[in-house]
C-alpha positions as CSV (number, residue, x, y, z in Angstrom):
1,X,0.0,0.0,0.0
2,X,1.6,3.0,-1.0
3,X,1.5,6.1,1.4
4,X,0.3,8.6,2.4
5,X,-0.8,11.8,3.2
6,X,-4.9,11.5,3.1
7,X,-6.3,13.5,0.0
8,X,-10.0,14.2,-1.0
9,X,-11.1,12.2,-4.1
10,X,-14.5,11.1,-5.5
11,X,-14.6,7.6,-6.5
12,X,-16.4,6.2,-9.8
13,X,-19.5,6.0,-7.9
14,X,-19.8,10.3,-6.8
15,X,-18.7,9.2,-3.5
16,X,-15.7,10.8,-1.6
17,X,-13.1,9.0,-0.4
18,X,-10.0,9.8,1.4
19,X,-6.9,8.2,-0.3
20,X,-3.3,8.3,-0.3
21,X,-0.6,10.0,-2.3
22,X,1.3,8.2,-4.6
23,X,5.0,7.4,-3.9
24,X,7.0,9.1,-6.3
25,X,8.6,6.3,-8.7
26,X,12.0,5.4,-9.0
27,X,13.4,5.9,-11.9
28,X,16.9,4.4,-13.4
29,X,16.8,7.3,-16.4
30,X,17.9,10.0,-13.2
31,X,20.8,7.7,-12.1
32,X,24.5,8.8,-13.5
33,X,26.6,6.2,-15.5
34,X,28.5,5.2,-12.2
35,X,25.6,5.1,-10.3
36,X,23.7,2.8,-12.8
37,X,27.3,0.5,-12.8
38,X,27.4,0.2,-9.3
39,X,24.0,-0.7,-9.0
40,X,24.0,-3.3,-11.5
41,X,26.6,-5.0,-9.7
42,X,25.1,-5.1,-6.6
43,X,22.1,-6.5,-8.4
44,X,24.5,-9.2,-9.7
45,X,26.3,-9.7,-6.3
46,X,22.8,-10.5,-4.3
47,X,21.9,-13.2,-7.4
48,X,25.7,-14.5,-7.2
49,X,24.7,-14.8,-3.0
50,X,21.8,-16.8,-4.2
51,X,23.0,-19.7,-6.0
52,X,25.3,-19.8,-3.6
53,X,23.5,-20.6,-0.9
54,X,20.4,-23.0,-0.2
55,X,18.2,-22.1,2.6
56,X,15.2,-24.2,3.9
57,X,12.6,-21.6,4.7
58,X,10.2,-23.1,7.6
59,X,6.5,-22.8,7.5
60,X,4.4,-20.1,9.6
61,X,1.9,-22.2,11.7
62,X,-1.7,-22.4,11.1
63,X,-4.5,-22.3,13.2
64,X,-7.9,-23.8,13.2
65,X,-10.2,-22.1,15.4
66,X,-13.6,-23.8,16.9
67,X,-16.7,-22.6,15.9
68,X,-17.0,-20.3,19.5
69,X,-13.4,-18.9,19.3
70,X,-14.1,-17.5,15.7
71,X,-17.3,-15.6,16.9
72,X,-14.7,-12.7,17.9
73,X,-11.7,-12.3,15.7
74,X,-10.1,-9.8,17.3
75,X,-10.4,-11.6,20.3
76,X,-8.6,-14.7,18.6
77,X,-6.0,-13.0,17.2
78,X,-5.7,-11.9,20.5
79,X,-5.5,-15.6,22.0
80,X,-2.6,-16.5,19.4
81,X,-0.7,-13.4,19.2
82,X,2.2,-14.1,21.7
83,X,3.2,-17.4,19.4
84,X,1.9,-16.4,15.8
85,X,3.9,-12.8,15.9
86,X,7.3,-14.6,16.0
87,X,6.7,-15.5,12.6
88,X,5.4,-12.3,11.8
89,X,3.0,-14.0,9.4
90,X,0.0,-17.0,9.9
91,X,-2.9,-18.5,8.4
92,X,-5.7,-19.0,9.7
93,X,-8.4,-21.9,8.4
94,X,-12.2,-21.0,9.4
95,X,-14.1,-23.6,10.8
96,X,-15.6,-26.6,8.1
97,X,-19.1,-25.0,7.9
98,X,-17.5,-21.3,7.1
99,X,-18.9,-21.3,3.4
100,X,-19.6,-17.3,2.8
101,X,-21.1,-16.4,-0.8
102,X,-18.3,-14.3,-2.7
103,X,-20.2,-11.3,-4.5
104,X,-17.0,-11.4,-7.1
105,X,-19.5,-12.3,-10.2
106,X,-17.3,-13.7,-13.1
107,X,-20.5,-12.1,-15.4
108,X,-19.7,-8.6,-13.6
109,X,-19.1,-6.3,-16.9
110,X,-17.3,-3.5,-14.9
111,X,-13.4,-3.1,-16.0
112,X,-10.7,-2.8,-13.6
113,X,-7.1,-0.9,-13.9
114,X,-4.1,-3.8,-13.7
115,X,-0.3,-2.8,-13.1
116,X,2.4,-4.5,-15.4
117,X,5.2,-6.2,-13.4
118,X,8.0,-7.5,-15.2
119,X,8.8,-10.3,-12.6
120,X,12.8,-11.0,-14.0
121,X,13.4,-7.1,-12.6
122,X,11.4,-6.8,-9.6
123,X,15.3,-7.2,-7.5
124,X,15.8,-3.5,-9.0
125,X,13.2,-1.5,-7.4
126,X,11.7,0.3,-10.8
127,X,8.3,1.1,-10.4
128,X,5.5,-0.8,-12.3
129,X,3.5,0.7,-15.6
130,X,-0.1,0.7,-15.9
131,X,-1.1,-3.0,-17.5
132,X,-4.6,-3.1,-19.6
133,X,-7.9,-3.1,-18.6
134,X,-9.9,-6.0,-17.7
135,X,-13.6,-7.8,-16.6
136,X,-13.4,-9.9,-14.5
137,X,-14.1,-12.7,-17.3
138,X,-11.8,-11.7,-19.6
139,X,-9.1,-11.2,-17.2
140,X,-9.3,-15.0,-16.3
141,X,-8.7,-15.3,-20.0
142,X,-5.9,-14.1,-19.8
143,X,-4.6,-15.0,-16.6
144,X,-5.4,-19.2,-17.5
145,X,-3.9,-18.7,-20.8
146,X,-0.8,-17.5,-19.1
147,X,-0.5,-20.2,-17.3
148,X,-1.5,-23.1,-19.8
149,X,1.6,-21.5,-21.8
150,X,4.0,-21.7,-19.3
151,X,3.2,-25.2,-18.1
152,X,3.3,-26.2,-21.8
153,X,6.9,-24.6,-22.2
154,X,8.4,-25.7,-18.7
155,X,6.6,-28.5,-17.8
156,X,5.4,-30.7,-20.2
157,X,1.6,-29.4,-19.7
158,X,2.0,-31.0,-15.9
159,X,0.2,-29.1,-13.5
160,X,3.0,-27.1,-11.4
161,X,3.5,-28.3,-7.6
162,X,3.8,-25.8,-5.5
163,X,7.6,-26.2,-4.5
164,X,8.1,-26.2,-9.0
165,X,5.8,-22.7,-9.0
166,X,8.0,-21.4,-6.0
167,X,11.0,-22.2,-8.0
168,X,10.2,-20.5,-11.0
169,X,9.0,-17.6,-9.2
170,X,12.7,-17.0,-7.4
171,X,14.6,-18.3,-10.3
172,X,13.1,-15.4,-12.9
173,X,13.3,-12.4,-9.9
174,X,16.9,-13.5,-8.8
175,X,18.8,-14.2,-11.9
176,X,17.1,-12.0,-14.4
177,X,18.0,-14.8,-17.0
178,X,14.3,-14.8,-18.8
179,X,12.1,-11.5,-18.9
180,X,8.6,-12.2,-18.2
181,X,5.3,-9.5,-17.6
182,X,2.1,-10.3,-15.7
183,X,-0.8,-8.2,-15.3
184,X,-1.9,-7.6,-11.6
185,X,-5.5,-5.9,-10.6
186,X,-4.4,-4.7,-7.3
187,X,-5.6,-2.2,-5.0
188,X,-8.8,-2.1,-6.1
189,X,-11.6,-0.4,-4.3
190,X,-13.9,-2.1,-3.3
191,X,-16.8,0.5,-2.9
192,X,-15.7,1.3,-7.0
193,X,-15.7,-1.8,-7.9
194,X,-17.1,-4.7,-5.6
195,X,-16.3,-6.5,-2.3
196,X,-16.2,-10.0,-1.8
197,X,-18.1,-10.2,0.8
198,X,-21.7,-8.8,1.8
199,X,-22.0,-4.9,2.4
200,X,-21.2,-3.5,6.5
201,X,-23.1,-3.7,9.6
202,X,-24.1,-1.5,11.9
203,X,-22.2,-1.9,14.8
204,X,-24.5,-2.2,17.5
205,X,-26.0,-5.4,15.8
206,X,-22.5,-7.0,15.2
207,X,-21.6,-6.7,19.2
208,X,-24.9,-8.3,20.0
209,X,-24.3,-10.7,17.4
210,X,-21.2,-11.9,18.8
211,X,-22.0,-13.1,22.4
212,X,-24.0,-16.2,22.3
213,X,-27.8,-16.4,21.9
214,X,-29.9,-17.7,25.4
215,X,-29.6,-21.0,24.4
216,X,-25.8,-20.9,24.6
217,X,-25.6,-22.4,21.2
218,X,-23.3,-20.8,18.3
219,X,-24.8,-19.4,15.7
220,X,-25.6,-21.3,12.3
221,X,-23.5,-20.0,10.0
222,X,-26.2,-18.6,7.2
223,X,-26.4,-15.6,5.5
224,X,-27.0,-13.1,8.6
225,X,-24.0,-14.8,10.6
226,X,-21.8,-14.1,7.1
227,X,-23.3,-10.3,7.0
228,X,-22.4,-9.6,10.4
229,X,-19.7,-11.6,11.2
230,X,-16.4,-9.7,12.3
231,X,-14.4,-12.4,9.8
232,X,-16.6,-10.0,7.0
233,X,-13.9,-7.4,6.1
234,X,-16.0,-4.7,5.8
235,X,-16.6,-5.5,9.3
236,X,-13.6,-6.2,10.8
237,X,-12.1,-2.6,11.3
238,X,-14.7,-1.7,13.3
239,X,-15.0,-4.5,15.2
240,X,-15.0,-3.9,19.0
241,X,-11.6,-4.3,20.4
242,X,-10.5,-2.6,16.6
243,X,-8.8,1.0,17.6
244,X,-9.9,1.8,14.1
245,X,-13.4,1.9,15.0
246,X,-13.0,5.3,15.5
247,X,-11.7,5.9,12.4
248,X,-15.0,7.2,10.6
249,X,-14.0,9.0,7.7
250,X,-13.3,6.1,4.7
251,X,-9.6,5.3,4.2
252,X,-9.0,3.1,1.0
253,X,-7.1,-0.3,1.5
254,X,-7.2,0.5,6.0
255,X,-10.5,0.7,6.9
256,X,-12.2,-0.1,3.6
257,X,-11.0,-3.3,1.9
258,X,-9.0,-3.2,-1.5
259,X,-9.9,-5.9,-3.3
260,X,-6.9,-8.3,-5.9
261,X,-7.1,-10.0,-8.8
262,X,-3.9,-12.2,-9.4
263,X,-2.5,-14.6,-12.1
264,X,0.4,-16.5,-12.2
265,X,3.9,-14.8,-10.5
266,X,1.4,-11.7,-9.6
267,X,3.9,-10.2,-6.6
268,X,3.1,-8.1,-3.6
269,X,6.7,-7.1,-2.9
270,X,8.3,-6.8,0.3
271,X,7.0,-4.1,2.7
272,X,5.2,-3.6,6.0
273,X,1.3,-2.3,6.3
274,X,1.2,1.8,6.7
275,X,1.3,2.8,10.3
276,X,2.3,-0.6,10.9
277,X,-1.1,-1.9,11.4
278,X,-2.0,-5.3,11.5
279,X,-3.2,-6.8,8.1
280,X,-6.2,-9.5,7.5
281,X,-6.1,-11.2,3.7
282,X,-8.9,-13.8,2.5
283,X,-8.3,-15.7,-0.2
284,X,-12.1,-15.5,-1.8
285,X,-11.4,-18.5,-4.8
286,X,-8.8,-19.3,-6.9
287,X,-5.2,-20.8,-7.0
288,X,-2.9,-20.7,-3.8
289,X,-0.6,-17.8,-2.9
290,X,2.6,-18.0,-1.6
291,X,3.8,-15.3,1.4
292,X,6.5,-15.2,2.9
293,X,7.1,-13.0,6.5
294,X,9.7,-11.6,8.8
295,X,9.1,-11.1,12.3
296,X,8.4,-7.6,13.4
297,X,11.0,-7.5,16.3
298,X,13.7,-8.4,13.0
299,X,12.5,-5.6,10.8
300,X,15.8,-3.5,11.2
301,X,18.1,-6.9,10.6
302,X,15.5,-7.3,7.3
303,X,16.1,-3.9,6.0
304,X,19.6,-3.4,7.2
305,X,20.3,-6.7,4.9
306,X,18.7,-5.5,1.7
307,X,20.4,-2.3,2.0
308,X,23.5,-4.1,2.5
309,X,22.7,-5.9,-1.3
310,X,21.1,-2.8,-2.7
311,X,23.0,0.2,-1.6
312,X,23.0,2.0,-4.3
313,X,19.2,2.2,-4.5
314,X,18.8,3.0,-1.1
315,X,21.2,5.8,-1.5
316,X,19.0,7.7,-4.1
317,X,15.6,6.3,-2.5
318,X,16.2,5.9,1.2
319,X,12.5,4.8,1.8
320,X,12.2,2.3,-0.7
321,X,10.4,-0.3,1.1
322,X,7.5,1.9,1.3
323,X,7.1,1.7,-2.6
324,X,6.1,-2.3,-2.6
325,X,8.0,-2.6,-6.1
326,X,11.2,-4.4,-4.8
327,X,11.5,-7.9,-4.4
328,X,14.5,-9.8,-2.6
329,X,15.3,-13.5,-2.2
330,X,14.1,-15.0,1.4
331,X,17.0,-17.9,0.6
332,X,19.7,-14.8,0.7
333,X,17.5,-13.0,3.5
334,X,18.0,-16.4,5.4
335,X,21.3,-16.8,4.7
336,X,22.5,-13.8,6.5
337,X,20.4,-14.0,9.3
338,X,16.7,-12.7,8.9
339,X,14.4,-15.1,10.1
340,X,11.9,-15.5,7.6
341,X,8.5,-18.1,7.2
342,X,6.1,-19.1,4.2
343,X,2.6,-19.9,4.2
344,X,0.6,-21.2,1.3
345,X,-2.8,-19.5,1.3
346,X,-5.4,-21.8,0.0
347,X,-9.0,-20.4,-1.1
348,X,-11.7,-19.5,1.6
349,X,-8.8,-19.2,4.5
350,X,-7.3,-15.9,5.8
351,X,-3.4,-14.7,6.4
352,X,-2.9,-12.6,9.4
353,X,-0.2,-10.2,9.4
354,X,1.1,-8.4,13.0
355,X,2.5,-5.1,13.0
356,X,5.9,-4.0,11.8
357,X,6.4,-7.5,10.3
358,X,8.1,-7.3,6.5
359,X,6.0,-10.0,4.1
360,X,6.1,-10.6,0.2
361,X,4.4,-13.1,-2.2
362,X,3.4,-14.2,-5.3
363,X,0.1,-16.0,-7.1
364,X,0.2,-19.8,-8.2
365,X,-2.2,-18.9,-10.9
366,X,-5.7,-16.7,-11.1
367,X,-7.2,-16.2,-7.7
368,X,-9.1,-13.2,-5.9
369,X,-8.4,-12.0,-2.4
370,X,-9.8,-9.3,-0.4
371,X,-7.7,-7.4,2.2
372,X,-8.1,-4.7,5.0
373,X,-6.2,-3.4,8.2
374,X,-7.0,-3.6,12.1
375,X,-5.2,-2.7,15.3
376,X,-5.9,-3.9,18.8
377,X,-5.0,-1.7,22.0
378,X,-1.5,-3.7,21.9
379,X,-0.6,-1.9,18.8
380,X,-0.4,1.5,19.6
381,X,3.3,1.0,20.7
382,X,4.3,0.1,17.1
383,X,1.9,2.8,16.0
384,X,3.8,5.2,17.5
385,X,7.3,3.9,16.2
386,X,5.4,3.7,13.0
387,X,5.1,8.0,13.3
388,X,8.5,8.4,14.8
389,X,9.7,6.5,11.7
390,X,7.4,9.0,9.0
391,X,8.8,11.6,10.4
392,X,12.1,11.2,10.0
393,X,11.3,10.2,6.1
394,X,9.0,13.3,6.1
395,X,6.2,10.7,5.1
396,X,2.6,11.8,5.9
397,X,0.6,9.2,8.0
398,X,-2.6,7.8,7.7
399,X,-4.1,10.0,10.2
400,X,-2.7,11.5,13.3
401,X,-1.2,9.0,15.8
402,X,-2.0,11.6,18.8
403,X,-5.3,12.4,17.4
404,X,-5.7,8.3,17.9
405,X,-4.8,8.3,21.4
406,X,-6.2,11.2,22.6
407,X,-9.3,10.1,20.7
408,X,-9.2,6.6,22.9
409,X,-8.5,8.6,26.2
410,X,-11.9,9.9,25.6
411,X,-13.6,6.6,25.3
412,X,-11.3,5.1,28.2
413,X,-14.4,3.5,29.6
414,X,-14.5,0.5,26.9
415,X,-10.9,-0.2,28.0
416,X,-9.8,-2.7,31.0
417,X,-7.0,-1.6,33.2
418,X,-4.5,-3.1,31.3
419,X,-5.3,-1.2,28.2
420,X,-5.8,2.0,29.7
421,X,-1.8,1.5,31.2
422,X,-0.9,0.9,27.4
423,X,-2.5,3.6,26.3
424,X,-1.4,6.4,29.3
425,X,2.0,5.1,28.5
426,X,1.8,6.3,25.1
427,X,0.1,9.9,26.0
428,X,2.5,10.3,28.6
429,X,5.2,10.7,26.1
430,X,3.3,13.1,24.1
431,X,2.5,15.0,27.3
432,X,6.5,15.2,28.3
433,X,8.0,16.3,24.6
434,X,5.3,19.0,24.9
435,X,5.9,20.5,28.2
436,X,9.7,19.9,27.8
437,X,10.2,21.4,24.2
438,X,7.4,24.7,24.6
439,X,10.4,26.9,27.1
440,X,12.7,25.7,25.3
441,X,11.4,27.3,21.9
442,X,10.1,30.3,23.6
443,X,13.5,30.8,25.2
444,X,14.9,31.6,21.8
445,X,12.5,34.3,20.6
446,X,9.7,32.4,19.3
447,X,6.5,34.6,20.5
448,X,3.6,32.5,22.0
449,X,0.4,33.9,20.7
450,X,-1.7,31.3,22.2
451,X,-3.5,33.5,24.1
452,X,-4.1,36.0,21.3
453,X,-4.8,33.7,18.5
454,X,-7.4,31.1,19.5
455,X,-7.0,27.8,17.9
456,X,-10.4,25.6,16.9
457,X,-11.1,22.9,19.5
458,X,-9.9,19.5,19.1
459,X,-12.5,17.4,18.9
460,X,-11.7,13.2,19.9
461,X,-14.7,12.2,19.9
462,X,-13.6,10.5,16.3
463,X,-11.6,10.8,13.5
464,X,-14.3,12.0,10.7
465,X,-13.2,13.9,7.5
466,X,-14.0,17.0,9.0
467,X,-11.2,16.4,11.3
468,X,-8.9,14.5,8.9
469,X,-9.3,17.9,6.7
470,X,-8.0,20.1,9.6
471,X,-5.3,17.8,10.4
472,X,-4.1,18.0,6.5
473,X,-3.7,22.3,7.2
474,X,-1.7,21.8,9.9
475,X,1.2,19.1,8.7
476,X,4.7,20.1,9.6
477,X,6.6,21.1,6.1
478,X,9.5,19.4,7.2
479,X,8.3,15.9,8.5
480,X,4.6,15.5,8.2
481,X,3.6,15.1,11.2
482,X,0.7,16.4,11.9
483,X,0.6,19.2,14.5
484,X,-2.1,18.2,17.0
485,X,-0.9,20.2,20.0
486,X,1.5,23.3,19.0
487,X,2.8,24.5,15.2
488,X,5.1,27.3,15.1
489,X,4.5,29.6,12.0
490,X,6.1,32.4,10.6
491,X,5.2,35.7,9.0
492,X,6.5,35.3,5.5
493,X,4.1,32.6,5.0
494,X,1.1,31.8,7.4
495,X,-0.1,29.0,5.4
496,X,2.9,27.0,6.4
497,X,3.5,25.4,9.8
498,X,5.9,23.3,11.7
499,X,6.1,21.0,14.2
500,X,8.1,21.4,17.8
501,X,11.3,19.5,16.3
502,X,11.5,21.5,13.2
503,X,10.9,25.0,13.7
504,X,14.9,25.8,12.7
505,X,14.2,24.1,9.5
506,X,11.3,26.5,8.7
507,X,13.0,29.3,6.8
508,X,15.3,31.8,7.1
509,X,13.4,34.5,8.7
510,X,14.7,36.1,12.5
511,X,13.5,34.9,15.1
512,X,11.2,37.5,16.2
513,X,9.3,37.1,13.2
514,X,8.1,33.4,13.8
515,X,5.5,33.1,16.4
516,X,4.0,29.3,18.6
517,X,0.0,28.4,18.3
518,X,-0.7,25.8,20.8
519,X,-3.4,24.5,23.2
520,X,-2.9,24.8,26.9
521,X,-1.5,22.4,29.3
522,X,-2.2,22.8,33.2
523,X,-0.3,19.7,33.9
524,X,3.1,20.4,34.0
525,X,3.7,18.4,37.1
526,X,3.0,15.2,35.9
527,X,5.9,13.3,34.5
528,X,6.7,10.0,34.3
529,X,8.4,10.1,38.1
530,X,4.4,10.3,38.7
531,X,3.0,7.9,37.1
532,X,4.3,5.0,40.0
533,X,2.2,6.7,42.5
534,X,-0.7,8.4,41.1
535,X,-3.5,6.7,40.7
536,X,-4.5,5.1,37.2
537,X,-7.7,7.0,37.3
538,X,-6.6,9.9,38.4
539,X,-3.9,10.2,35.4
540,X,-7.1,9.9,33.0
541,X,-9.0,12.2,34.7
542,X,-6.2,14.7,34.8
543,X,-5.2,14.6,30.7
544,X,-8.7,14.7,29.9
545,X,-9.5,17.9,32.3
546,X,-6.1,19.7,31.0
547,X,-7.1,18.7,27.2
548,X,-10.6,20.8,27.3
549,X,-12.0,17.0,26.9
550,X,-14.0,18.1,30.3
């Protein structure tokens, strides 16, 4: 998923969405002949690396829930997560009566946009070109034909095992030797086109839907169970235990699903979800695909390693990963260290992703697959690294991390205690950068006008567009970030703001001509030193009264 920064848009249906911006592509045309030279041989070194070394890549595990433990998925993820996110990846096989009706019609007439991928390059980071349009029909077409031709030309017209497609697969992206193209419908949305699965529910039905009925019995699994179910992926963001229930302005491919049409060798390349959320994939019908995960807690071994093999492109694109169009061998990922698992996702069973983990893959042949994001209370810690790490990329973010836990502080009621610690943990640093950084700039000229100028209130009671707009005018020039609390401005340009970290990097103006907006804290006695002895309450109750929540 590409980032970031939320933009307004109007979908082929009238309807407004909020999507991201485009990653710039990387382009070889801008490289100098040395620089091209010296990439190509790394390229050659990491494929030399390769057939050097064999790696046996171990499977993630797989889990088969009982018909009561699936009634709450966030709930199960919850039950597995301290074994499953050691792989960073796992599969998940619904019960035997799980049998949803997919609403992907193969007589829909409605054309979707594909992406060429030229699979013998994808170790070179280029971006990919827009492929031709397709139904959903004709696209199988194409797809099976594909497929029938390759079998025919490297395998006698034999059926490929899934070991002989895996083989082909690495042997064209690491040794470049053949060039082939596939056509991938990716990132499709699902409001444009169609979802998989039956349209949303309302909330308040879904919770009473997932507690057992008086009889203690489950529920059958018939059309109403499929429409309300949280395993429904229009569901499953909002799903209670989902921090992104909050989240009520539409967000393509996080809290709406994106929707992928594969063929054979059809990659997602090597990345980790935006705001390092945790991912949900179901494989609605079709051929298997391959993915292939690396822990979360390894992600800096994972990257420092393919930097290591592709300096060169790092050099001129230092966030590459977040483009998704560079692949990289898990046998030479293995071989130096990076723990790294595969799964073979079968149709009508999901893949879970946890947050920060790295994961690639690849289709067997034509399939479709639905996929969305979620986050549990446990993931605001990797939230937040995810916005330490934007910033220092100057990537926007989905939406404001502090707008998020502020936003939960005000509904601290639905948490337990052990939540609400995770979550005061995380405003608490956001409390101390503020109080600690705010002298500091004024001590250096910087005029606070806070009392003159009156900022609008910040409402938590949600993240709706109107408040995802307001966030977009206040974004730090330097780093993104979105300025929640304080933004220091300046006089030759009032339309342009920065954060407390960058307010050097602003311009060139004196001093006395920039000037500090912020809100008002009365809690400047609270530090972490506190926290030990105050009650938990008590540190709730005193954000939310110093916030103008109360």
């Amino acid at each position: 998923m590409d980032p970031c920064k939320g933009v307004n848009e109007k979908n082929s249906v009238g309807k407004e969405v909020r999507r991201r911006t485009k990653t710039k592509r990387f382009d070889f045309e801008y490289l100098e002949n040395e620089d091209h030279r010296l990439l190509q041989q790394a390229i050659k070194i990491s494929c030399l690396e390769t057939q050097r070394k064999e790696v046996v890549i171990p499977e993630a595990p797989t889990y088969y829930p009982t018909e009561e433990e699936f009634l709450d998925p966030i709930q199960y993820v919850n039950k597995i997560r301290a074994e499953a996110e050691q792989y960073g990846i796992c599969k998940i096989v619904p019960p035997k009566n799980w049998d949803p009706k997919c609403n992907v019609s193969m007589s829909n007439p409605n054309k979707f946009p594909t992406k060429q991928q030229k699979i013998n390059t994808l170790q070179e980071g280029q971006g990919f070109d827009d492929g031709n349009e397709y139904d959903i029909a004709t696209y199988k077409q194409m797809a099976d034909k594909f497929y029938t031709n390759w079998i025919q030309k490297y395998h006698h017209g034999k059926e490929m095992t899934i070991d002989e497609a895996i083989k082909d697969y690495w042997d064209l992206v690491e040794t470049n030797t053949r060039s082939v193209a596939v056509e991938y419908g990716n990132d499709l949305d699902t409001n444009a086109y169609t979802s998989g699965f039956d349209p949303t529910a309302d909330p308040p039905e879904r919770t009473k839907f997932a507690t057992k009925n008086d009889s203690h019995s489950i529920p059958e699994m018939n059309s109403k169970y499929y429409a309300l179910s949280g395993w429904n992926l229009n569901n499953l963001p909002t799903a209670d235990g989902s921090v992104l229930k909050y989240l009520r302005t539409p967000v393509n491919g996080v809290n709406v699903p994106w929707l992928y049409v594969g063929m054979l060798f059809s990659s997602f390349c090597w990345h980790n979800e935006d705001n390092y959320f945790y991912s949900i994939n179901y494989s609605h019908f079709g051929a298997v695909k391959q993915w292939y995960g690396v822990p979360g807690a390894f992600a800096n071994t994972f990257e420092s390693v393919t930097k290591t093999f592709l300096l060169e492109l790092f050099r001129e694109s230092p966030d590459l990963l977040h483009h998704m169009t560079t692949q990289f061998s898990p046998s030479l990922l293995g071989a130096n260290g990076v723990p790294i698992y595969k799964a073979s996702q079968e149709a009508k069973t999901f893949m879970i992703t946890f947050p920060k983990s790295y994961h690639c893959g690849f289709s067997h042949g034509f399939n479709v697959g639905e996929a969305v994001n979620f986050a549990s209370i446990d993931w605001l810690l990797s939230g937040g690294e995810a916005e330490e790490r934007y910033r220092h990329f100057g990537r926007g973010s989905v939406f404001s991390h502090q707008r998020l836990l502020f936003t939960l502080l005000e509904h601290r009621n639905e948490l337990n205690p052990a939540d609400m610690k995770c979550l005061a943990n995380e405003i608490l640093k956001v409390v101390n950068e503020e109080i600690q950084t705010r002298p500091m700039i004024q001590s250096q000229g910087i005029r606070d006008l806070s009392d003159v100028v009156k900022l609008p209130r910040n409402k938590f009671e949600c993240i709706d567009s109107m408040g995802a707009d307001y966030d977009d005018m206040r974004t730090c020039c330097i780093c993104k970030h979105i300025c929640v609390f304080t933004a220091i401005a300046c006089e030759c340009d009032k339309s342009k703001v920065t954060c407390i970290r960058h307010f050097n990097n602003m311009c060139k103006c004196a001093k006395d001509k920039k000037f500090m907006l912020s809100k008002s804290f009365i809690f400047s006695f609270l530090s972490l030193s506190f926290y030990d002895v105050l009650d938990i309450d008590m540190i709730f109750f005193l954000l939310s009264y110093s916030m103008g929540i109360y």
